[in-house]
C-alpha positions in Angstrom: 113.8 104.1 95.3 112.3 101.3 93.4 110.9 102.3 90.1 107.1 102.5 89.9 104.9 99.6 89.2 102.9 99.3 86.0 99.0 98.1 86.1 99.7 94.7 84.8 102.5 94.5 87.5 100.5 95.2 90.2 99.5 92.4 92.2 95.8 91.2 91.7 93.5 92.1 94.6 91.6 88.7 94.4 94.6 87.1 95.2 96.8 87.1 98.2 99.2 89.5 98.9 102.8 88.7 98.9 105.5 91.0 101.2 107.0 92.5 98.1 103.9 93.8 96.5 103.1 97.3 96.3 100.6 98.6 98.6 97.9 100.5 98.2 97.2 103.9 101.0 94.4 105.6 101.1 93.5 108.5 104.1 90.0 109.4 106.2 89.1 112.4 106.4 87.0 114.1 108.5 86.8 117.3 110.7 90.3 118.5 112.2 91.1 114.5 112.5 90.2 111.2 114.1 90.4 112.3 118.2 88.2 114.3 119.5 90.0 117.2 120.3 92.4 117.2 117.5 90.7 120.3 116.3 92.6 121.6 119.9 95.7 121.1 118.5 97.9 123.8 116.9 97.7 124.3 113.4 94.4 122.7 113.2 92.5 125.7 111.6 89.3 124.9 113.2 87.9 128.6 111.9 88.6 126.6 108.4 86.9 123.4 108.6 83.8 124.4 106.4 85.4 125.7 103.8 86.5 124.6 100.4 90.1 125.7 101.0 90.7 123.7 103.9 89.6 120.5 102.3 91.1 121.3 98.8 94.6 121.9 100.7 94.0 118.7 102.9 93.4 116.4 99.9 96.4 118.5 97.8 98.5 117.2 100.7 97.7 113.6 99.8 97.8 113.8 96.4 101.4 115.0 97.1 102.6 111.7 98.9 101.1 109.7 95.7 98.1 107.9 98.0 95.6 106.0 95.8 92.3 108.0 97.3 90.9 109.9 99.7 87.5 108.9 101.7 85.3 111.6 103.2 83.0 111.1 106.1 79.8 112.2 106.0 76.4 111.5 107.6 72.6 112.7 108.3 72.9 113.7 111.5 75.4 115.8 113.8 78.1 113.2 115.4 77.0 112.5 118.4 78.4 109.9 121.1 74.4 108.8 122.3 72.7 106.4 120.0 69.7 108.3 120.9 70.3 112.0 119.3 72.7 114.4 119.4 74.8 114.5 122.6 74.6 118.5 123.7 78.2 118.5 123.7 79.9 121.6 122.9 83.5 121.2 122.9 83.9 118.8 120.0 83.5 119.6 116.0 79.9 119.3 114.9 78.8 119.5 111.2 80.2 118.8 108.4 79.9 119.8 104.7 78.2 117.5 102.4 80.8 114.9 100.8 79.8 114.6 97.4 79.7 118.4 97.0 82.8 118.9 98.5 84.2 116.0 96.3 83.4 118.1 93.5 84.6 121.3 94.6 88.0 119.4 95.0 88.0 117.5 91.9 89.3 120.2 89.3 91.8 120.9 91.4 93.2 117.9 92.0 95.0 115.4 88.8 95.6 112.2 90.0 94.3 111.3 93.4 91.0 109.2 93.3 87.7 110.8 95.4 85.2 108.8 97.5 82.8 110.9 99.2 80.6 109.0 102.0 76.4 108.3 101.0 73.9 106.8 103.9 72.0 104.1 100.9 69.1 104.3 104.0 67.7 107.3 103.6 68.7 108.5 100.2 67.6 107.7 96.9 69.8 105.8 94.7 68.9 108.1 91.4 70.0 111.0 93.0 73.4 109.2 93.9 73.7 107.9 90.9 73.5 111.1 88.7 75.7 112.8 91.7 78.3 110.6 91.5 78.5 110.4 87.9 78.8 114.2 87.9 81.8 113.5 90.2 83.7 110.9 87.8 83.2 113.5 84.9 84.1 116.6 86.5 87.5 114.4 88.0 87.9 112.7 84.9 87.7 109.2 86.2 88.6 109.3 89.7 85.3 109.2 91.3 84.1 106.3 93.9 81.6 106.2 96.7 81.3 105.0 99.4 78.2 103.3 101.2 77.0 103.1 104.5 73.7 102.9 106.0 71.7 104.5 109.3 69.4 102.6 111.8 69.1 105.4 113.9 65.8 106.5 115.1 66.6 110.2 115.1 68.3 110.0 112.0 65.2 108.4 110.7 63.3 110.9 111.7 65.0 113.6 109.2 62.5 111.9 106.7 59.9 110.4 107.4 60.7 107.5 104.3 59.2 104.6 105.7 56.7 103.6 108.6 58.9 101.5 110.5 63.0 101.3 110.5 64.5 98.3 108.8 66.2 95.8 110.8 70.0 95.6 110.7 69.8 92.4 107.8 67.0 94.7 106.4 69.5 97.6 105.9 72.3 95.9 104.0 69.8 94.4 101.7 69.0 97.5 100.8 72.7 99.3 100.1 72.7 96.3 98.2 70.0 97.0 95.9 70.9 100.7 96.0 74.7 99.7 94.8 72.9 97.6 92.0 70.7 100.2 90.9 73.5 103.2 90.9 75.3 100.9 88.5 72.3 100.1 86.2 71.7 103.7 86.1 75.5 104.6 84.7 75.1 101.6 82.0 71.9 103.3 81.5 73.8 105.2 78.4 76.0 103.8 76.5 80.0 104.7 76.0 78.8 106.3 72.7 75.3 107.5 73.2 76.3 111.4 72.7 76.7 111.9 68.9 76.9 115.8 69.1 76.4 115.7 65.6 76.1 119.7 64.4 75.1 119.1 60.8 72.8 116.5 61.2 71.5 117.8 64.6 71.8 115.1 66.2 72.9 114.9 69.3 71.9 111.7 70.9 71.6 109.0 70.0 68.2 107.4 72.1 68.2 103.5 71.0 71.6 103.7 73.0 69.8 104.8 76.0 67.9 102.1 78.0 65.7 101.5 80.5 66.8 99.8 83.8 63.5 98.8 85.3 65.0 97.7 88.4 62.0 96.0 90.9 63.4 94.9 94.0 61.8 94.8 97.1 63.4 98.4 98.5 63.2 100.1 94.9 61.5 100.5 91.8 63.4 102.5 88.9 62.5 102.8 85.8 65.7 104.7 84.4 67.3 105.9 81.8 70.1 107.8 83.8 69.8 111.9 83.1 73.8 111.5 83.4 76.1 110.5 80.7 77.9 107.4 81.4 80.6 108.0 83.7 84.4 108.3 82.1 85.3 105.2 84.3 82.2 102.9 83.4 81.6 102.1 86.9 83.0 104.4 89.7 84.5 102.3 92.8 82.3 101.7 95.4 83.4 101.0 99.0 82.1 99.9 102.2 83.4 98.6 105.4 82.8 94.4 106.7 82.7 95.3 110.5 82.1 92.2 112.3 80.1 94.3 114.7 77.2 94.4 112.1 77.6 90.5 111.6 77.2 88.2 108.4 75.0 91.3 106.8 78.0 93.6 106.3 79.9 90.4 104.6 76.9 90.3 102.3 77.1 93.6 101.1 81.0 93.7 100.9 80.7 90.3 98.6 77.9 91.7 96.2 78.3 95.2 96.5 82.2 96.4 96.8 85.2 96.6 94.6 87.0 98.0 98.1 86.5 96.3 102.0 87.7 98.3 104.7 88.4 95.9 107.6 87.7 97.6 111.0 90.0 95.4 113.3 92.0 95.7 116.5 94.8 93.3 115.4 96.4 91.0 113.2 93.9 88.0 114.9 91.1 89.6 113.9 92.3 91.4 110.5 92.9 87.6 109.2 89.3 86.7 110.7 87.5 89.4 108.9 89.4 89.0 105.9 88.3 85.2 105.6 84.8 86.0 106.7 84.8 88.3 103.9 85.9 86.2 101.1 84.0 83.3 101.8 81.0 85.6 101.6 82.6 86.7 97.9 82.5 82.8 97.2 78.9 82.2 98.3 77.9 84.8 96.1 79.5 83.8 93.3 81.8 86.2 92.8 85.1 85.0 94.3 86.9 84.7 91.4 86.0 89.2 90.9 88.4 91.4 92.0 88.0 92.8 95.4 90.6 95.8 97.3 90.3 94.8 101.4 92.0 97.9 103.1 93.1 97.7 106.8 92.0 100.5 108.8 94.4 102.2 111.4 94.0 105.7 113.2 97.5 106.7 113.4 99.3 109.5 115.7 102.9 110.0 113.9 106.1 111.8 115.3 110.4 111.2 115.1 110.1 109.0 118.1 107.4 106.8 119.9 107.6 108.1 122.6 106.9 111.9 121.5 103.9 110.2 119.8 102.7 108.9 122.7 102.7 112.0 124.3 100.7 114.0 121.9 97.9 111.2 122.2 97.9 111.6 126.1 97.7 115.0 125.7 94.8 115.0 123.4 93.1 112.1 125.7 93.8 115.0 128.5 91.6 117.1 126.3 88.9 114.9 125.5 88.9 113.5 129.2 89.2 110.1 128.2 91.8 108.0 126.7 91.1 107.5 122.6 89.5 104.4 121.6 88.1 103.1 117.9 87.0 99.9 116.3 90.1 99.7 114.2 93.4 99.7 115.6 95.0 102.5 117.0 99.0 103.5 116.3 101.4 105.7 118.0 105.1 105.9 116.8 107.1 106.4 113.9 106.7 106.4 110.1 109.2 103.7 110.2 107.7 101.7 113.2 104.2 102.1 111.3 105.8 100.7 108.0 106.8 97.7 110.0 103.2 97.0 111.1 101.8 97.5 108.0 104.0 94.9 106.3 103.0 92.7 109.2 99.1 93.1 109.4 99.5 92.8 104.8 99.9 88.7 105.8 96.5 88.6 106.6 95.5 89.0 103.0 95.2 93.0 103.0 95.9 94.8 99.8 96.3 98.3 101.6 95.1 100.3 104.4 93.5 103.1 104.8 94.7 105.7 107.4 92.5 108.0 109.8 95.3 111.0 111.1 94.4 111.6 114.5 96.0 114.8 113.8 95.2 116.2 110.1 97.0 119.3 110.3 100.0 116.9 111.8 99.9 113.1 110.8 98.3 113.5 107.5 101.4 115.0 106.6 103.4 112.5 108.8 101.9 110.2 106.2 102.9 111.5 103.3 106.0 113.0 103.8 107.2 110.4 106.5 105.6 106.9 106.3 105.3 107.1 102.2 109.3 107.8 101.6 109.7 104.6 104.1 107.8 102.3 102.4 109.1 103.6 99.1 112.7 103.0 100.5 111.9 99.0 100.7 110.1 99.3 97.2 106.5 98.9 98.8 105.3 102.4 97.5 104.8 103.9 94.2 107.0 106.7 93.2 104.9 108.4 90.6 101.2 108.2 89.5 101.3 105.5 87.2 97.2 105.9 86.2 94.8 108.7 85.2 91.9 106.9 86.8 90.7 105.5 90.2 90.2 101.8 88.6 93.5 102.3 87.2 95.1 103.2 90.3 94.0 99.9 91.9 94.5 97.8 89.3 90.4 97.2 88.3 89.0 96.7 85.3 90.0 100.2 83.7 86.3 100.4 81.9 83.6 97.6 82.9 81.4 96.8 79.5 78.5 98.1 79.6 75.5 95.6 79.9 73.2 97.0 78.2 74.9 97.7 75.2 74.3 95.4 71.7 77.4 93.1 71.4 79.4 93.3 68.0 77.7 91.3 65.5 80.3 88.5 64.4 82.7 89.5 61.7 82.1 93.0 63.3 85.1 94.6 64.6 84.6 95.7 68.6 
């Protein structure tokens, strides 16, 4: 095994990636697993599947094969295959818990292994996620991130009642943008050493080193100061996906908004055609020289051989009653034959992937226990945590300044 990779050895994720860098692996989850019916399959504990245990033993699984994060899926509405409302279906999982909540109920539990818990920015308010997901980075001690999507569902719209009309699909990225802004003007909101907890001067704050944000955009208006102490990690990642489905607008929101891209693509063609899409959006915007994480996505059924792999898909497809199909790219085969394919689709300027088992209860653990000691055999994979926090992990900025915060005076030490 090669030895592990220090931060300042890691490669950086504005740059592009070379075939002996490590890689970065992250895992999806959600439900019993990707397919439809994987909560069918033995072992999948579908009795479990809202409760805490289940998702604390699921993430306890990852932290065990050393992955950077976990992402989990969440929405404001039951899945559904109809655009128009939920489907009637009754033979496939329905409800879920709410991420962030269940990010926290993991947290404590958990050492190493960052935590990004899904938000819809459309119909939620982006004090609430602040304060939430600062809670998050405190109670995990730095490993907090979010991720952002957003909803133009009707039915999903109608939950709320927020606005009169629903945005248009440009509309809606504007406004995770301004949400992602806001969220992070809230958490400089205090700064590093605003809490003086000072028992014999009772003091405990100190409230010229809390500020006002009074953010006026054209979705929101927030006047701030934060009610949340200023996370341990400055800024906690934020994520969202560039889907060339949605267009230029998810590029937009990728370049201003995210320290991580997942690129949803169904091969190596399109993977380099997202990927360039995306950072020419960064360099419109300005920010091209920033750091920015783009992830491949794969939903991945793993076994000794292919063609045993194979199988199990075509079983589960017998189940569902339709052969699988996703946005990303979809795997069957070995830890070994995946390992290949990941080195190959890297060339298109990926810094990691992140997985979606098909299978939780049997490729998440595939994963970790076949495809990490594979790629740690040709010195792609860490062998050991080699951070404490999420920004750490990924080789970020470990603790962004704070903009609000007076700089030193000169002469002053900082």
């Amino acid at each position: 095994m090669s030895a592990s990779p220090s931060p300042s050895d890691a490669p950086s994720p504005s740059a592009p990636t070379t075939s002996s860098a490590p890689l970065h692996l992250a895992v999806a989850l959600d439900g019993a697993g990707r397919h439809p019916a994987a909560w069918r399959e033995p072992g999948a504990r579908p009795e479990a599947v809202f409760t805490a245990r289940y998702w604390v033993d699921a993430v306890a699984e990852a932290e065990a094969g050393l992955l950077d994060f976990v992402t989990l899926d969440d929405g404001l509405a039951l899945q559904s295959s109809s655009t128009d409302g939920p489907d009637g279906r009754t033979d496939l999982v329905r409800g879920r818990l709410d991420a962030v909540l269940t990010a926290a109920r993991i947290a404590p539990l958990t050492r190493h292994i960052g935590l990004i818990p899904s938000v819809t920015t459309t119909h939620t308010e982006p004090f609430h996620i602040s304060k939430a997901v600062a809670t998050l980075d405190h109670v995990s001690r730095g490993r907090a991130g979010v991720h952002v999507q957003v909803s133009g569902l009707p039915h999903e719209e109608r939950h709320f009642g927020r606005r009169s009309a629903p945005l248009s699909g440009a509309e809606l990225y504007e406004e995770a943008a301004d949400h992602v802004e806001v969220i992070r003007r809230l958490w400089d909101s205090w700064e590093d050493d605003a809490e003086i907890r000072d028992v014999a001067t009772g003091r405990f704050i100190d409230r010229d080193k809390l500020h006002y944000i009074d953010f006026e955009g054209r979705h929101f208006s927030v006047r701030g100061p934060s009610i949340t102490p200023r996370p341990p990690q400055g800024r906690p990642v934020v994520s969202a996906v560039g889907a060339s489905g949605d267009g230029e607008a998810s590029y937009r929101l990728v370049a201003l908004s995210a320290d991580i891209s997942y690129v949803s693509a169904r091969d190596a063609g399109e993977a380099a055609s997202a990927v360039a899409a995306i950072r020419r959006a960064r360099e419109a915007a300005g920010l091209g020289e920033e750091p920015l994480h783009l992830f491949g996505e794969l939903t991945v059924f793993l076994d000794e051989d292919g063609p045993a792999a194979t199988a199990r898909k075509e079983r589960l497809d017998a189940l569902a009653g339709h052969p699988y199909e996703d946005d990303s790219e979809v795997f069957a085969g070995t830890p070994a034959q995946l390992a290949d394919l990941l080195v190959e689709r890297r060339s298109a300027g990926l810094s990691g992937f992140r997985l979606r088992p098909g299978v939780i209860a049997h490729d998440l653990p595939a994963i970790t226990r076949g495809l990490v000691p594979e790629l740690q055999r040709r010195g792609l994979f860490r062998t050991a945590y080699e951070a404490d926090t999420l920004r750490g992990l990924l080789g970020l900025d470990p603790h962004p300044a704070n903009r609000y915060a007076t700089p030193p005076s000169a002469g002053t030490a900082a």
